[in-house]
C-alpha positions, 0 to 999 in steps of 0.5 A: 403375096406377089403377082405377076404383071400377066396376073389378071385383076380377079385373081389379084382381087381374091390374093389380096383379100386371102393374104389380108385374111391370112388364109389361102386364096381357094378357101375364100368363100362365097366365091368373088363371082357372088360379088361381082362378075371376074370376068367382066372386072378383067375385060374392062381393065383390058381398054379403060383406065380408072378404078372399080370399087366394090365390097366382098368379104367384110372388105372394101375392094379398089382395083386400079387400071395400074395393077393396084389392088386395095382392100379395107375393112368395111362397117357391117352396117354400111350398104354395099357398094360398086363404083367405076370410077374414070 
C-alpha cells in the first residue's frame, strides 16, 4: 500500500500493519488510540526528528521523522514498549 507525502504517520501506522496483516485497515481492532494517542504521534513529527517506537497489534512499530514506518513481529512474552528516540 502506497501513501501519500500528505499522508499523516497514524494513518501510515494502521497501513502498514493491515497490509502486513493482509487485511483491511477499518478492520484493525482494538483501535491505534489504545496503543498510543494518533493525535500526538502526528504533532510531534510536525517539528521534531527522530523516531518513535511502540507495540500494538502482536507488532513492533517504528515511524520515522522521514515518513518511514516499520512493523515487526513482536515475542508475546516481551513487555510493551514506547521510545522516542532523537
Amino acid at each position: 500500500m502506497s501513501s501519500s507525502p500528505n499522508t499523516t504517520p497514524s494513518v501510515r501506522v494502521v497501513e502498514t500493519v493491515a497490509e502486513r496483516e493482509q487485511t483491511s485497515p477499518l478492520t484493525l481492532s482494538p483501535p491505534l488510540a489504545e496503543f498510543v494517542d494518533p493525535d500526538a504521534l502526528d504533532a510531534l513529527f510536525e517539528t521534531t526528528s527522530g523516531t518513535v517506537t511502540f507495540d500494538a497489534w502482536g507488532h513492533r512499530i517504528t515511524v520515522a521523522a522521514d515518513g518511514t514506518v516499520t512493523a515487526a513481529d513482536v515475542d508475546p512474552a516481551e513487555s510493551p514498549r514506547l521510545t522516542l528516540y532523537d
